[in-house]
NUDOTI-100185 format. One record per residue: residue number from 1; residue in three letters; x, y, z of N, C-alpha, C in turn. Coordinates in pm, whole numbers, plus 50000, padded with zeros to 5 digits. Example, Ala and Ser with C-alpha at 12.3 -4.5 7.8 and 13.67 -1.06 7.14 Angstrom:
<recs>
<rec nr="1" rest="ALA" n_X="51319" n_Y="49431" n_Z="50780" ca_X="51230" ca_Y="49550" ca_Z="50780" c_X="51320" c_Y="49670" c_Z="50780"/>
<rec nr="2" rest="SER" n_X="51285" n_Y="49775" n_Z="50708" ca_X="51367" ca_Y="49894" ca_Z="50714" c_X="51290" c_Y="50003" c_Z="50787"/>
</recs>
This chain:
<recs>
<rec nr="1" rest="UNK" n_X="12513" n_Y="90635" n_Z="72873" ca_X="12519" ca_Y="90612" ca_Z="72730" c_X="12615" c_Y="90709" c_Z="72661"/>
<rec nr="2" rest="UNK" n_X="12627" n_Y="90862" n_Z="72694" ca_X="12692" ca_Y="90904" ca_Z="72653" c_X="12824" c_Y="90985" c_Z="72701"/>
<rec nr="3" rest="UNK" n_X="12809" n_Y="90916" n_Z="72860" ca_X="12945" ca_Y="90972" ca_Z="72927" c_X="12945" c_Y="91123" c_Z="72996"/>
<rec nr="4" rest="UNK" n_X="12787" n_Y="91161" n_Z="73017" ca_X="12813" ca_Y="91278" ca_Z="73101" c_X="12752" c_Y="91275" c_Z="73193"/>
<rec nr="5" rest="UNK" n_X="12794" n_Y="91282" n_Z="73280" ca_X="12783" ca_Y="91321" ca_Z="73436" c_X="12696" c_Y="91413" c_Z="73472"/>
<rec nr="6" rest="UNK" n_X="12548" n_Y="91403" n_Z="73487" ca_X="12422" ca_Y="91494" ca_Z="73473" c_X="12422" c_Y="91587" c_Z="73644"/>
<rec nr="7" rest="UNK" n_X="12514" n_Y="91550" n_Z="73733" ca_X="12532" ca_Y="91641" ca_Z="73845" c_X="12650" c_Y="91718" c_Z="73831"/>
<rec nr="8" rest="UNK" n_X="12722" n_Y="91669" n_Z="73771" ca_X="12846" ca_Y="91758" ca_Z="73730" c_X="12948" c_Y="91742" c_Z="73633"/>
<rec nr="9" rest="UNK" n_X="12872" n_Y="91787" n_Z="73547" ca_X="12915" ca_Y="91806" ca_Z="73395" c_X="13047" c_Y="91790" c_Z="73330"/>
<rec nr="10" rest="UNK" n_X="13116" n_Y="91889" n_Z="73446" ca_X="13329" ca_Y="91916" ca_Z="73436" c_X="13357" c_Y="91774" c_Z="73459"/>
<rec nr="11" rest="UNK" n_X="13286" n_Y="91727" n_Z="73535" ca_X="13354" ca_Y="91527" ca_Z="73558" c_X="13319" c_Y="91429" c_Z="73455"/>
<rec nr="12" rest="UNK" n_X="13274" n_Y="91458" n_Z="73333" ca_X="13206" ca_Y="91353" ca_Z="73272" c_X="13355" c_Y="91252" c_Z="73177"/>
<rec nr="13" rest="UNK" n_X="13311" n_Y="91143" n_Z="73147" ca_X="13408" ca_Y="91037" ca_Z="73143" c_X="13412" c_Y="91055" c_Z="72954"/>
<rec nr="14" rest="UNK" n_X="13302" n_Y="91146" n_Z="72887" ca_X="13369" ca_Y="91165" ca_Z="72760" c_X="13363" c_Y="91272" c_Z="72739"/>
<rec nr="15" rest="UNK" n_X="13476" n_Y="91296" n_Z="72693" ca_X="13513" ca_Y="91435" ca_Z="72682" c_X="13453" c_Y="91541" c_Z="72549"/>
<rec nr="16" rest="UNK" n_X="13412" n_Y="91499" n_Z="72445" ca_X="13417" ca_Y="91506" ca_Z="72288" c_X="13237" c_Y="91587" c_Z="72332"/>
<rec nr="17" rest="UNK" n_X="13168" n_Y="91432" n_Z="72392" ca_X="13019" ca_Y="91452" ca_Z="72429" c_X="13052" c_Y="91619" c_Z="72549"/>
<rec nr="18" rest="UNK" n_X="13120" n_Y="91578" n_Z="72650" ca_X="13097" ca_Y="91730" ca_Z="72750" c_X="13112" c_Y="91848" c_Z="72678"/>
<rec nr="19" rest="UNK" n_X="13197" n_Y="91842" n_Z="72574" ca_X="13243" ca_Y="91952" ca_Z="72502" c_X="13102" c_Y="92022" c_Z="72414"/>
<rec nr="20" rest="UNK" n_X="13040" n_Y="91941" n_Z="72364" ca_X="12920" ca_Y="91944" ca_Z="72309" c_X="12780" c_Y="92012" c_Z="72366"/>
<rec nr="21" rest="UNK" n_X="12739" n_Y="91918" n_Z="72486" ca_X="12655" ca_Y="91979" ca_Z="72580" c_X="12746" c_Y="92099" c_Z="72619"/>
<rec nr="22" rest="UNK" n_X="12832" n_Y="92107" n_Z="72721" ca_X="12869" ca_Y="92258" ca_Z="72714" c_X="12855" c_Y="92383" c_Z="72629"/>
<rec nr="23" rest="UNK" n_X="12903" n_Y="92349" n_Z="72490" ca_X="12845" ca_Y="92429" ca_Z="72357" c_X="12665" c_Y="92496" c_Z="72391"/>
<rec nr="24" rest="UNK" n_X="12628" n_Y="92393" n_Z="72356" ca_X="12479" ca_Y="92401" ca_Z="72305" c_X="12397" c_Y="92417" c_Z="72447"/>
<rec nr="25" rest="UNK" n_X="12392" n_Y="92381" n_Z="72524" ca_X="12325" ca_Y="92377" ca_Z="72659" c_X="12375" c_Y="92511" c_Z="72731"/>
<rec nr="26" rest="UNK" n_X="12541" n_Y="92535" n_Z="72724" ca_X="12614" ca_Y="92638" ca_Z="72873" c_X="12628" c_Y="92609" c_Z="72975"/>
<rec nr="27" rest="UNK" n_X="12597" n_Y="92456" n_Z="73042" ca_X="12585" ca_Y="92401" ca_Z="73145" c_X="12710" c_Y="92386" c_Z="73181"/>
<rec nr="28" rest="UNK" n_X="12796" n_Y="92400" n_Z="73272" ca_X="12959" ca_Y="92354" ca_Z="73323" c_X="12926" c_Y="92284" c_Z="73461"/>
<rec nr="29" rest="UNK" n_X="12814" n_Y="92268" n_Z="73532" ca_X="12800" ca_Y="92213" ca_Z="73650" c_X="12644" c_Y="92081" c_Z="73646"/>
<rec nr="30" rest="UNK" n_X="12549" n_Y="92134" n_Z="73711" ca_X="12461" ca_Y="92038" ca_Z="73743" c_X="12377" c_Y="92084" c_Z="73628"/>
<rec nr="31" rest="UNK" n_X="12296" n_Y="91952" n_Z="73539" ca_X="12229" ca_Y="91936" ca_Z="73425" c_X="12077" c_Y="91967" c_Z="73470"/>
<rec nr="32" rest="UNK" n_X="11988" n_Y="92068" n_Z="73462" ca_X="11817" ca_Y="92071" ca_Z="73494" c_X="11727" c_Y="91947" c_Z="73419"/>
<rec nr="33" rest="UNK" n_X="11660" n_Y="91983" n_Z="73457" ca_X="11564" ca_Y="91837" ca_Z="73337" c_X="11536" c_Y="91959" c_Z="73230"/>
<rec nr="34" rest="UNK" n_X="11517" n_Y="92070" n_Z="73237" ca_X="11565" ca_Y="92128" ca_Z="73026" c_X="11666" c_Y="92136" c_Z="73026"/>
<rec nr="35" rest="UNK" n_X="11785" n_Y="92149" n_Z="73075" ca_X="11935" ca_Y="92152" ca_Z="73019" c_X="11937" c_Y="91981" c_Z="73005"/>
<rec nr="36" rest="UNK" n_X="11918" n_Y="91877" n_Z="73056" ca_X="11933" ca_Y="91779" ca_Z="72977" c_X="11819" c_Y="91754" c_Z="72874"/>
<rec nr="37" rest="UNK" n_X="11731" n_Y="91800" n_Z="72853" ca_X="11595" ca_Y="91775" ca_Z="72756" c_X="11680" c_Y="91830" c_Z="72624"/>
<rec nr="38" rest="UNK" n_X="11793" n_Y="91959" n_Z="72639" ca_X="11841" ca_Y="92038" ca_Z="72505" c_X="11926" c_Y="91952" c_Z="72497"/>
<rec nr="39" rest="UNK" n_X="12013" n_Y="91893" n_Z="72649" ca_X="12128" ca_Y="91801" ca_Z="72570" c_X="12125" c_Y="91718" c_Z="72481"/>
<rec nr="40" rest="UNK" n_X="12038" n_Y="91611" n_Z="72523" ca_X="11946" ca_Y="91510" ca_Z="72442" c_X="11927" c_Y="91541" c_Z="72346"/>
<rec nr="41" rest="UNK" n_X="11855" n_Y="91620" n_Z="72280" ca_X="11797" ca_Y="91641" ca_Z="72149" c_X="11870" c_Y="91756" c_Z="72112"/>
<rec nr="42" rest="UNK" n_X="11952" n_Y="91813" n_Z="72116" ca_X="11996" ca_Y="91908" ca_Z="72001" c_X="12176" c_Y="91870" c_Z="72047"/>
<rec nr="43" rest="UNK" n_X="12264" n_Y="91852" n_Z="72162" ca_X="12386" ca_Y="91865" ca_Z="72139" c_X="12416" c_Y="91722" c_Z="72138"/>
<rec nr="44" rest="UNK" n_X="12347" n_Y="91606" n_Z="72136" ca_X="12379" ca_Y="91459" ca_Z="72099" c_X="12262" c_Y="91411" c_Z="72050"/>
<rec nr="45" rest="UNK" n_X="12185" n_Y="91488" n_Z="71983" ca_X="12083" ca_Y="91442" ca_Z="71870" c_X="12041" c_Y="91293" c_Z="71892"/>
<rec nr="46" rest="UNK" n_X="12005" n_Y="91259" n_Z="72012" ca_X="11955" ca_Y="91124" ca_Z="72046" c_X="11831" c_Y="91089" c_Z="71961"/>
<rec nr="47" rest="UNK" n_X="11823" n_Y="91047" n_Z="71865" ca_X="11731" ca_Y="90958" ca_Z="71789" c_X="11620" c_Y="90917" c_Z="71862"/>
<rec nr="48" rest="UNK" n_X="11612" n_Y="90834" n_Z="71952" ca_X="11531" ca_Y="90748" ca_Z="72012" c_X="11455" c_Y="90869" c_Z="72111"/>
<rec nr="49" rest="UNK" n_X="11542" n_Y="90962" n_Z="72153" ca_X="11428" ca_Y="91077" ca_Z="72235" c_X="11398" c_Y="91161" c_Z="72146"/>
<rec nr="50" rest="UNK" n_X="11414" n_Y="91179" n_Z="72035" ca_X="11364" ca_Y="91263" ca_Z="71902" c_X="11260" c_Y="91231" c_Z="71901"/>
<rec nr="51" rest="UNK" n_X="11264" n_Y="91091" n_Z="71891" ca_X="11112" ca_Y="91012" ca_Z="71801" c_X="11035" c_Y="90991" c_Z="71915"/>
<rec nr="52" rest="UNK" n_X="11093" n_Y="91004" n_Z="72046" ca_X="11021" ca_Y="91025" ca_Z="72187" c_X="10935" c_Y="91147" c_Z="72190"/>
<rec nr="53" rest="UNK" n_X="10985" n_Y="91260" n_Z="72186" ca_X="10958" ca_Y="91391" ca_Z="72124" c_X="10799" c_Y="91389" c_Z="72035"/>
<rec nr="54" rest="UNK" n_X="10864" n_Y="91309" n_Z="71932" ca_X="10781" ca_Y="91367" ca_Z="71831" c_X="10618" c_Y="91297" c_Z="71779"/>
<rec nr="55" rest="UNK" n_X="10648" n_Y="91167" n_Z="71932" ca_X="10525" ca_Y="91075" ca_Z="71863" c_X="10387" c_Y="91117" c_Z="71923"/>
<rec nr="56" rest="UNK" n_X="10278" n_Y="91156" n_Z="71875" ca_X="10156" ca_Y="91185" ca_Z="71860" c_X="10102" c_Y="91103" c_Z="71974"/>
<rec nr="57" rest="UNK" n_X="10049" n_Y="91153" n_Z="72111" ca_X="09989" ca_Y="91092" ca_Z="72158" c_X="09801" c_Y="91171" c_Z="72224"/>
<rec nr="58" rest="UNK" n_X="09748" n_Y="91072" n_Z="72245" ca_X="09619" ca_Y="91073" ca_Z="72273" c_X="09623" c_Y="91126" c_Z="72467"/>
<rec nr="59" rest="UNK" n_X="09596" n_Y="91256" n_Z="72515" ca_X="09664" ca_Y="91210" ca_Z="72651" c_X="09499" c_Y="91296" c_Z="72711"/>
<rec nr="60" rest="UNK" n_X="09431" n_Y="91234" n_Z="72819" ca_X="09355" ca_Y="91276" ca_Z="72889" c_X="09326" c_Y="91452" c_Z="72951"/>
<rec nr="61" rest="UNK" n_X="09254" n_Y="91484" n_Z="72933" ca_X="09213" ca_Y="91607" ca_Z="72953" c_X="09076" c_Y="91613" c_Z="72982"/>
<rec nr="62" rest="UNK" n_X="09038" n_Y="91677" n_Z="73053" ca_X="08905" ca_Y="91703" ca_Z="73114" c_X="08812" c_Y="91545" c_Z="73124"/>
<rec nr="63" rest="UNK" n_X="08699" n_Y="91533" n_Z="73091" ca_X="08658" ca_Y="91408" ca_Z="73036" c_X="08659" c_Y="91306" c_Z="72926"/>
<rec nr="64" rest="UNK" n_X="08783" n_Y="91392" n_Z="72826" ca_X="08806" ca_Y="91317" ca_Z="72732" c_X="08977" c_Y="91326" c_Z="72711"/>
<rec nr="65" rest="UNK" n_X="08997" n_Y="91335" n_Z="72581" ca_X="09125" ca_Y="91308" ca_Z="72562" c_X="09132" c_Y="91407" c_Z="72485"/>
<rec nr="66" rest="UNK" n_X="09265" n_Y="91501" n_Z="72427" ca_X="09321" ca_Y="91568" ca_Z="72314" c_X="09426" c_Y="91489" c_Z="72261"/>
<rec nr="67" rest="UNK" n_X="09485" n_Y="91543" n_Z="72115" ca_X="09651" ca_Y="91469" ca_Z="72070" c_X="09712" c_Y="91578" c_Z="72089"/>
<rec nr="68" rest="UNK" n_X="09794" n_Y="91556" n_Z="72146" ca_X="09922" ca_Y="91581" ca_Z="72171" c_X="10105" c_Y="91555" c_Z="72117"/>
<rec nr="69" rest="UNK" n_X="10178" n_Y="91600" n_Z="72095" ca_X="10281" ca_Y="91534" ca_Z="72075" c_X="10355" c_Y="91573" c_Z="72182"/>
<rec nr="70" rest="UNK" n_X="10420" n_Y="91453" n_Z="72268" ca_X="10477" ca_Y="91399" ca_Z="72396" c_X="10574" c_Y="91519" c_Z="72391"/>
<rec nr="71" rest="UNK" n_X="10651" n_Y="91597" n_Z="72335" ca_X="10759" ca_Y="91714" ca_Z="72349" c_X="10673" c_Y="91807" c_Z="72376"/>
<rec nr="72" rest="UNK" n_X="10551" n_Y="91871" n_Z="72295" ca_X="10560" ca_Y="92022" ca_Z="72302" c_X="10427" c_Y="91966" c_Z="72432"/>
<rec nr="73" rest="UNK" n_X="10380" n_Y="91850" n_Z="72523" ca_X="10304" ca_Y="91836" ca_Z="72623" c_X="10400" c_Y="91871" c_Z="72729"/>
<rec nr="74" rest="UNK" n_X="10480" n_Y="91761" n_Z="72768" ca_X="10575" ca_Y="91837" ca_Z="72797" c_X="10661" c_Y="91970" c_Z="72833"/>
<rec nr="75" rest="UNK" n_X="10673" n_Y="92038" n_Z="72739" ca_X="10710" ca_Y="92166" ca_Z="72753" c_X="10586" c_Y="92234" c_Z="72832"/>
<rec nr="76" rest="UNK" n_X="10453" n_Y="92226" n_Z="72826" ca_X="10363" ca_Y="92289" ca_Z="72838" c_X="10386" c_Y="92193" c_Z="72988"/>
<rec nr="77" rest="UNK" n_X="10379" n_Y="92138" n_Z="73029" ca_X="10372" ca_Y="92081" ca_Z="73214" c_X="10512" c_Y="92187" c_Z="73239"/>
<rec nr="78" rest="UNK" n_X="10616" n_Y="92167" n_Z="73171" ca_X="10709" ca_Y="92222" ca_Z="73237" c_X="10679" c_Y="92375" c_Z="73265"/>
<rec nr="79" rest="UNK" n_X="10640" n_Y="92476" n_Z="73170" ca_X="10638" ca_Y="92588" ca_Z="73201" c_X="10519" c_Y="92591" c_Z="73301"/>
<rec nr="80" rest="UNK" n_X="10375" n_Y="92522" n_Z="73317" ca_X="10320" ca_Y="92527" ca_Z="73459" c_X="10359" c_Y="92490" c_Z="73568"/>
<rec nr="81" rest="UNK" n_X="10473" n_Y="92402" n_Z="73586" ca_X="10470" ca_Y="92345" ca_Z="73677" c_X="10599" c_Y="92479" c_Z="73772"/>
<rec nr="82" rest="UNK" n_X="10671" n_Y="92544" n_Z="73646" ca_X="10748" ca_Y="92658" ca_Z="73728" c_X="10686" c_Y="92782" c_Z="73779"/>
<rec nr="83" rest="UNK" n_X="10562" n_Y="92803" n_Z="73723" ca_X="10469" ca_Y="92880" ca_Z="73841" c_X="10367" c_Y="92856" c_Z="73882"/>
<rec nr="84" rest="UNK" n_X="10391" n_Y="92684" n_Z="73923" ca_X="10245" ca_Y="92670" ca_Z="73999" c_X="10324" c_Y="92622" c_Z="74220"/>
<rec nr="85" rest="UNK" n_X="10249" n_Y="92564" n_Z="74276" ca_X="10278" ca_Y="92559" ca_Z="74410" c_X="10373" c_Y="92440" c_Z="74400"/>
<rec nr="86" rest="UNK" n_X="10417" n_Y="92369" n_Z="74319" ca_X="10491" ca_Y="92270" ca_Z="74319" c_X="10640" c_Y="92341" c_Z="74318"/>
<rec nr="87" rest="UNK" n_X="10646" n_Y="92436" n_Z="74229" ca_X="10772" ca_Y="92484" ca_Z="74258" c_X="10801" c_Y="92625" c_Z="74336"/>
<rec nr="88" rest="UNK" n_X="10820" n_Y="92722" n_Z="74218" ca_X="10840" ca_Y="92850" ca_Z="74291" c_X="10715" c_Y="92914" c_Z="74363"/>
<rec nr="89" rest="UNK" n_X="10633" n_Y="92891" n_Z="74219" ca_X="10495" ca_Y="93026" ca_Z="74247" c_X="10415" c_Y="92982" c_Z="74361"/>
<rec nr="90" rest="UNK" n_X="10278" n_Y="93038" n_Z="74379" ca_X="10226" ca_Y="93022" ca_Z="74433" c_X="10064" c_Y="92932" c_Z="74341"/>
<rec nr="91" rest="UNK" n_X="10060" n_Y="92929" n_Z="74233" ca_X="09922" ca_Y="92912" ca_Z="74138" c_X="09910" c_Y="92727" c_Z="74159"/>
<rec nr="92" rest="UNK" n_X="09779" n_Y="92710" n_Z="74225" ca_X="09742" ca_Y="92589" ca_Z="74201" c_X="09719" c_Y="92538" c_Z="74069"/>
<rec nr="93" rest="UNK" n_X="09705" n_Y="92418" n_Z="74015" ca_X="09727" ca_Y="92353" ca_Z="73874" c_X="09556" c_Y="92291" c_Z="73907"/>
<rec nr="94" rest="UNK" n_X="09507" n_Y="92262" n_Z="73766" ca_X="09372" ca_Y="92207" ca_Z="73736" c_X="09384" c_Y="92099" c_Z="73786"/>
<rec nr="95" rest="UNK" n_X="09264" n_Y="91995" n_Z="73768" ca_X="09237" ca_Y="91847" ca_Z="73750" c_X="09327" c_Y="91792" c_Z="73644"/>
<rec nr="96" rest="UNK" n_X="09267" n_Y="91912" n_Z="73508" ca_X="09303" ca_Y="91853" ca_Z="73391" c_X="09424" c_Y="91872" c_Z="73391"/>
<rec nr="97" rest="UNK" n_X="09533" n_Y="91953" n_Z="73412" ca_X="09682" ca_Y="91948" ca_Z="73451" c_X="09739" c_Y="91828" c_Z="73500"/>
<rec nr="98" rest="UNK" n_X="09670" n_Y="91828" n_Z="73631" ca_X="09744" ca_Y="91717" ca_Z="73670" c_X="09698" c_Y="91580" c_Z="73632"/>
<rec nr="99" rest="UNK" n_X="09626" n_Y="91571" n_Z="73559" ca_X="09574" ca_Y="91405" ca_Z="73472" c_X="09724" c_Y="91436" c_Z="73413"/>
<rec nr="100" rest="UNK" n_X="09686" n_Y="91529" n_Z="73311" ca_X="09788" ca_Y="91537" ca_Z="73200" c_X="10013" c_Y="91502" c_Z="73240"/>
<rec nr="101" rest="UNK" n_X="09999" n_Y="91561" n_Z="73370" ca_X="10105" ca_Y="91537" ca_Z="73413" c_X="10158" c_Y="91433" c_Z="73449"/>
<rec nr="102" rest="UNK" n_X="10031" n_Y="91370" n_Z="73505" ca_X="10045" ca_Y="91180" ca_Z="73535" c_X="10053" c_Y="91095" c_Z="73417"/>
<rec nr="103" rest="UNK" n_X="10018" n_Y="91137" n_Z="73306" ca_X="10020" ca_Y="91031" ca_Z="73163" c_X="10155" c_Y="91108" c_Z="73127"/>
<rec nr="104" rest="UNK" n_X="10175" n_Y="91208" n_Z="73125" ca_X="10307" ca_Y="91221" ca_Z="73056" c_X="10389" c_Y="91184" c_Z="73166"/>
<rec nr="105" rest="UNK" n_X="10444" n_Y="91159" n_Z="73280" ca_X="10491" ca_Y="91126" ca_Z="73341" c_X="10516" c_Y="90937" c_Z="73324"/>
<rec nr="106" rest="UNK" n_X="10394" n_Y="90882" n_Z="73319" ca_X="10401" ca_Y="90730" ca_Z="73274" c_X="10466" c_Y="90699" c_Z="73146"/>
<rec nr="107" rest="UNK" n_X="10445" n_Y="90817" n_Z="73089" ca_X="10528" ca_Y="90743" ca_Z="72930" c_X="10629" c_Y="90809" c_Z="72946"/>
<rec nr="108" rest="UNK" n_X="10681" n_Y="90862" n_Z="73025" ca_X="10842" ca_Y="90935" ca_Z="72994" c_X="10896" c_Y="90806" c_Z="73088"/>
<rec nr="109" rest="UNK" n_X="10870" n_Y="90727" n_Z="73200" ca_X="10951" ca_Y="90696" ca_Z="73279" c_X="10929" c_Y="90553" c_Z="73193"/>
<rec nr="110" rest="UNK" n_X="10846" n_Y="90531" n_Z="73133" ca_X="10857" ca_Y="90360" ca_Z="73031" c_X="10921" c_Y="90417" c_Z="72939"/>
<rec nr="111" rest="UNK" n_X="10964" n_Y="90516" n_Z="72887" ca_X="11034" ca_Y="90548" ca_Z="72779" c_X="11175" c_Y="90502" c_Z="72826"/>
<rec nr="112" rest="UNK" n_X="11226" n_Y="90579" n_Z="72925" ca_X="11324" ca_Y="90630" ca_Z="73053" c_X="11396" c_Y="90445" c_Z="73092"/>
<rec nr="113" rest="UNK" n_X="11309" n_Y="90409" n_Z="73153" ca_X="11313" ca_Y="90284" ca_Z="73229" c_X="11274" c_Y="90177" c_Z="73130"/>
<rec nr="114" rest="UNK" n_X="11230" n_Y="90186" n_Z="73011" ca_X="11185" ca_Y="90111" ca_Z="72921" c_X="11069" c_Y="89975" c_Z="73070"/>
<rec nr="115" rest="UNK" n_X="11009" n_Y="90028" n_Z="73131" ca_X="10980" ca_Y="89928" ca_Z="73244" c_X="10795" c_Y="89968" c_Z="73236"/>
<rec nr="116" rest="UNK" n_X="10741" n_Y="89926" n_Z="73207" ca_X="10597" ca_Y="89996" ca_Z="73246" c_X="10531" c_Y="89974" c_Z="73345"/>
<rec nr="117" rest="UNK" n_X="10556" n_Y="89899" n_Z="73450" ca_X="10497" ca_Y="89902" ca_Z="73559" c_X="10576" c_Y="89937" c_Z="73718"/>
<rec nr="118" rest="UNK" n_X="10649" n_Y="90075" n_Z="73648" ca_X="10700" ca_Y="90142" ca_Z="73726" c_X="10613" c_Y="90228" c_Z="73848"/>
<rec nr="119" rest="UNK" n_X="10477" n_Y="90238" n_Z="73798" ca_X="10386" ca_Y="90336" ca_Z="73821" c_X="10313" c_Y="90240" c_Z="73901"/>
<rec nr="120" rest="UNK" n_X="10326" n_Y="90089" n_Z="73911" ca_X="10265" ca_Y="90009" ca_Z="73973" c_X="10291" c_Y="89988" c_Z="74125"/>
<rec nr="121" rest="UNK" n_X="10451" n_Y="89965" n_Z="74083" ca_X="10534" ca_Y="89920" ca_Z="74177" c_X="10584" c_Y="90045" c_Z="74291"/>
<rec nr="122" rest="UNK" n_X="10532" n_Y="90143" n_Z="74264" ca_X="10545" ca_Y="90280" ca_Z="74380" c_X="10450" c_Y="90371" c_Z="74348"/>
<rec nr="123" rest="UNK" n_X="10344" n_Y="90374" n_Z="74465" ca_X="10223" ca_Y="90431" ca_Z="74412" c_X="10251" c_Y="90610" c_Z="74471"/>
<rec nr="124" rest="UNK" n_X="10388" n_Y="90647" n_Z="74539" ca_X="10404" ca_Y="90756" ca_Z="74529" c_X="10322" c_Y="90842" c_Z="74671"/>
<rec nr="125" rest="UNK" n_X="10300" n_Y="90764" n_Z="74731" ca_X="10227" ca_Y="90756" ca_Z="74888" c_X="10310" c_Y="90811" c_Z="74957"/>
<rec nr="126" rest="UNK" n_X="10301" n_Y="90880" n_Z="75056" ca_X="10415" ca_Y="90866" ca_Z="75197" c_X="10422" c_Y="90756" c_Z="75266"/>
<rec nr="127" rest="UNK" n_X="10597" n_Y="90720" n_Z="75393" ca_X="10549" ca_Y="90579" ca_Z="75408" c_X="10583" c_Y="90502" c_Z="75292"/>
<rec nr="128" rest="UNK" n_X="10602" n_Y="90483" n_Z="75163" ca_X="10634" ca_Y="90394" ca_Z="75083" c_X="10739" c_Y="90376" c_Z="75080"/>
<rec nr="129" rest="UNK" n_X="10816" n_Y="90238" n_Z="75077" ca_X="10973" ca_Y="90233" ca_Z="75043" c_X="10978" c_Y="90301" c_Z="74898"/>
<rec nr="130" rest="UNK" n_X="11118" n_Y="90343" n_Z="74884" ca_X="11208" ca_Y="90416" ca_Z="74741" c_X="11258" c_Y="90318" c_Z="74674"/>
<rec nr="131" rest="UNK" n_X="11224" n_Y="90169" n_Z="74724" ca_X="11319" ca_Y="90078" ca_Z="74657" c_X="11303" c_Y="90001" c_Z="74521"/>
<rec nr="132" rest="UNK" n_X="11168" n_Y="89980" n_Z="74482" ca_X="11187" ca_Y="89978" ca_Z="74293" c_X="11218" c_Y="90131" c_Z="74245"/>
<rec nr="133" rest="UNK" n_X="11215" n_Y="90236" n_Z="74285" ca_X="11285" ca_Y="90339" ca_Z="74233" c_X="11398" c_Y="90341" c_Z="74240"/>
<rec nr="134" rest="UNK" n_X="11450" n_Y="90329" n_Z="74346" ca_X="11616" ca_Y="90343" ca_Z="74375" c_X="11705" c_Y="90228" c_Z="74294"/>
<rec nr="135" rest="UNK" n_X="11612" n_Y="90109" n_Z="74237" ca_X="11693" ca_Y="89966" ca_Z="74174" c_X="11691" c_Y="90022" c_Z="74010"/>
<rec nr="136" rest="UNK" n_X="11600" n_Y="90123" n_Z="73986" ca_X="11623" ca_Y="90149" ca_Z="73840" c_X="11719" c_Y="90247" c_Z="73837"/>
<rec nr="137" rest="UNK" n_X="11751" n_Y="90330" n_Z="73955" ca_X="11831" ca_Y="90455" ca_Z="73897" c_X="11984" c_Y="90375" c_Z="73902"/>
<rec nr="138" rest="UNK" n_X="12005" n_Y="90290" n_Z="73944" ca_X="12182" ca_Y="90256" ca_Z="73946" c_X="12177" c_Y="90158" c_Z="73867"/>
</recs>
C-alpha cells in the first residue's frame, strides 16, 4: 500500500514514504513488528490502523473479560512476550496472557487479512500445512 519493503527498507519502490519511515522509525534495513507498528501510525499516519489502535475492545482475562483498547493490549503482549520463554527471557506467561494473546492475535490478523476465519483454517498444530497462510501473505 505504501511502497516499503518491510525486509529491506533501502529497496522500497516509494521513495517520499522510505524517506519518512526512515525519519521517524531509524530503520534503514529490516522493519520489527514495533518499527512497523511506529511506521504505520506515526510516519504514514494510516487511518484505518489508528482507528485499529484505538477501538475499545472487550478481550478475555481470567474468567471474565476486561476493556481494553486493541493498541495499548497490544503493547502490553509485546513487552511480555520480550521477556517471557517465547523470546529472549526465560519467564513463563499466565493462562490469562495467553487467552489475551490469542484474541488479540484474531483481531489483528482479521484486521490484517480483513479474513476471519483465518484462525479456522490453520489451527497452528505441528504437521499442519502453511498453505492458507502462505495464500494470504503474497
Amino acid at each position: 500500500k505504501y511502497g516499503i519493503n518491510p525486509r529491506q527498507v533501502e529497496q522500497s519502490t516509494d521513495r517520499g514514504n522510505q524517506r519518512r519511515v526512515m525519519e521517524v522509525v531509524g530503520a534503514s534495513r529490516e522493519l520489527s513488528y514495533h518499527k512497523s507498528h511506529l511506521a504505520l501510525k506515526d510516519a504514514l499516519e494510516d487511518t484505518q490502523y489508528r482507528a485499529f489502535l484505538n477501538r475499545d475492545e472487550k478481550l478475555p482475562w481470567g474468567e471474565g473479560f476486561r476493556d481494553l483498547k486493541l493498541g495499548a493490549a497490544m503493547e502490553e503482549i509485546r513487552s511480555i512476550r520480550n521477556e517471557s520463554i517465547v523470546a529472549h527471557g526465560t519467564q513463563p506467561v499466565s493462562k490469562e496472557t495467553a487467552e489475551l494473546s490469542l484474541a488479540l492475535g484474531e483481531r489483528f490478523l482479521t484486521f490484517t487479512f480483513k479474513k476471519s476465519d483465518l484462525l479456522h483454517t490453520y489451527s497452528f498444530k505441528g504437521g499442519e500445512s502453511l498453505l492458507p497462510l502462505c495464500e494470504l501473505l503474497h
